[in-house]
Structures are given as C-alpha cells and as structure tokens.
C-alpha positions as CSV (number, residue, x, y, z in Angstrom):
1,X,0.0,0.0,0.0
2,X,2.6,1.9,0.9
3,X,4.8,1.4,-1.9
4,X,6.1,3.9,-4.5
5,X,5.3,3.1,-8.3
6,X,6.5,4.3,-11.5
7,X,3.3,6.1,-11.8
8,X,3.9,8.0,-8.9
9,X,6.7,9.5,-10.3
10,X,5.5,10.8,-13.7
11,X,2.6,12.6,-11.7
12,X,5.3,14.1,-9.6
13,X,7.0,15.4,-12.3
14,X,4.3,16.5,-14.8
15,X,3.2,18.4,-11.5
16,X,6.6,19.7,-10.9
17,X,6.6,20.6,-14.4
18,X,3.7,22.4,-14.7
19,X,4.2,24.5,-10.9
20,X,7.7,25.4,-12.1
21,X,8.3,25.3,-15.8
22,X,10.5,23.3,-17.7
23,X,13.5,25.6,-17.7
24,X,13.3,26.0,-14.1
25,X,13.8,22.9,-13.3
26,X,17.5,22.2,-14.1
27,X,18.5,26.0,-12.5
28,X,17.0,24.3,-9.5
29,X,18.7,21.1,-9.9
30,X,22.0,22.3,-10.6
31,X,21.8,25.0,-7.7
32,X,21.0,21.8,-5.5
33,X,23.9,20.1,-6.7
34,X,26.3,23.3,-5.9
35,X,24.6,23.2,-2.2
36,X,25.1,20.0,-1.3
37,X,28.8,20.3,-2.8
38,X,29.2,23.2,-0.9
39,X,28.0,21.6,2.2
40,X,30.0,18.0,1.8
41,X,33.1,20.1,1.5
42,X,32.4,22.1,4.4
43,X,31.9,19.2,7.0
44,X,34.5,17.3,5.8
45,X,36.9,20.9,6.6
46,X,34.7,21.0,10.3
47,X,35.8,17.0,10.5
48,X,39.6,17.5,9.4
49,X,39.8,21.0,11.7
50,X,38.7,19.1,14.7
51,X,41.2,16.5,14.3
52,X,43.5,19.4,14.4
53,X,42.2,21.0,17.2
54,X,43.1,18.1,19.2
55,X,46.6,18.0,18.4
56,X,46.5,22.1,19.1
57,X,45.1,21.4,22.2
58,X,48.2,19.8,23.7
59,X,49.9,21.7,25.3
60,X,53.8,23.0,24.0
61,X,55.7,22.8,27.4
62,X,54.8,22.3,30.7
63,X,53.9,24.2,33.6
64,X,55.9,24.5,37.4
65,X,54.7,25.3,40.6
66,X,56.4,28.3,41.7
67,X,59.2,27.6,44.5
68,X,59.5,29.5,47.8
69,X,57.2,31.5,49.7
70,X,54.6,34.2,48.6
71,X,55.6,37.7,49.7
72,X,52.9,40.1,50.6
73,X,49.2,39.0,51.2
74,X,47.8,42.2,48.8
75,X,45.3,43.6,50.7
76,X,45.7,41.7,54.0
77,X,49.1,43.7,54.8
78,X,49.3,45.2,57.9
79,X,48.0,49.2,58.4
80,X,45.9,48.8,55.2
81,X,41.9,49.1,56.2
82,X,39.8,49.1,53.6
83,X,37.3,52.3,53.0
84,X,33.7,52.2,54.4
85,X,31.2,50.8,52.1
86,X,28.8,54.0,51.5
87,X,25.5,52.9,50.5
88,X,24.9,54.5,47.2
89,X,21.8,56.7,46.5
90,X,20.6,57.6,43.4
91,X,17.9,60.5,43.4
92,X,15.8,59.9,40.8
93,X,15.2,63.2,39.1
94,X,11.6,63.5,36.9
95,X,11.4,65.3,33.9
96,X,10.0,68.8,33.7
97,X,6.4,68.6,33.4
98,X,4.9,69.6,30.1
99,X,1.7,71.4,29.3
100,X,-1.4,68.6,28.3
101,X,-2.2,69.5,24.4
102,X,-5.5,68.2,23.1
103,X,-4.2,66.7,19.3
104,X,-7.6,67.7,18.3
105,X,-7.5,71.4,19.5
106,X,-3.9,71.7,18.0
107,X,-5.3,70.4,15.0
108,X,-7.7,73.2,14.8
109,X,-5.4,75.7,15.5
110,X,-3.1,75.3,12.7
C-alpha cells in the first residue's frame, strides 16, 4: 500500500513541471547540486579542523609550581583598612512637566 510506483513519479514530475516550468527545473537542480557540494566540502573541513584542534590542544611545554614562599598578602598587609562601604543613592530626578495638548484642538489651531 505503501509502496512507491513508476506512476507516482511521472505525476510528480508532470506536477513539478507544470508549478515550475520546464527551464526551471534544471537552474533548481543544478543550484541543489552546488549546495550539497558546498556543504560536503564544508563538513569534511569542520571534520579535518577538529582533528587538528586536538593536536593544538596539547599543550607546547609544561607548567611549574612556583618555588619558595609568597611575599605580601595584597590587601591583607598590615595598616591597610579598607574604605567604608557607603551605600549608594541615586535621586531619581523627573522630567520637567509639560503642558497637556488636546491633538484635536492643536489640530484646529493650525
């Protein structure tokens, strides 16, 4: 029931014929053709970059802990107080109030 037949096809393509015109139809197939080119070529470059990637990834050289102690604690030091947290207030400020216009009486006065 499900099957596809032979017949199937030729309506497809008298229909596809007749929506889109005969020399419309190879425009369209060859513009398909350059997409899917376009877009095989471009995942296999996403496929070979991430191969690359890995390799990238690796680090050159590797990293050493630093050796000896750490001089200063930044602001821990001693004499160093930090300033008073101020809590912040902003005023808000409203705009000048304008005069109500009726658009109808300005309408008439022009």
């Amino acid at each position: 029931m499900g099957a596809l037949k032979p017949w199937h096809i030729a309506i497809f393509v008298v229909v596809l014929v007749l929506l889109f015109g005969a020399k419309r139809l190879p425009d369209a197939a060859r513009s398909l053709g350059r997409s899917l080119r376009i877009i095989k070529a471009e995942t296999k470059g996403l496929i070979d970059e991430n191969s690359d990637v890995a390799e990238k990834a690796e680090p050159q050289y590797g990293r050493q802990p630093l050796q000896g102690d750490v001089q200063g604690q930044g602001y821990q030091q001693q004499g160093y107080q930090p300033p008073p947290a101020q809590p912040q207030q902003q005023q808000y400020q409203q705009p000048p109030a304008q005069p109500y216009v009726d658009p109808v009486q300005r309408t008439n006065d022009r």
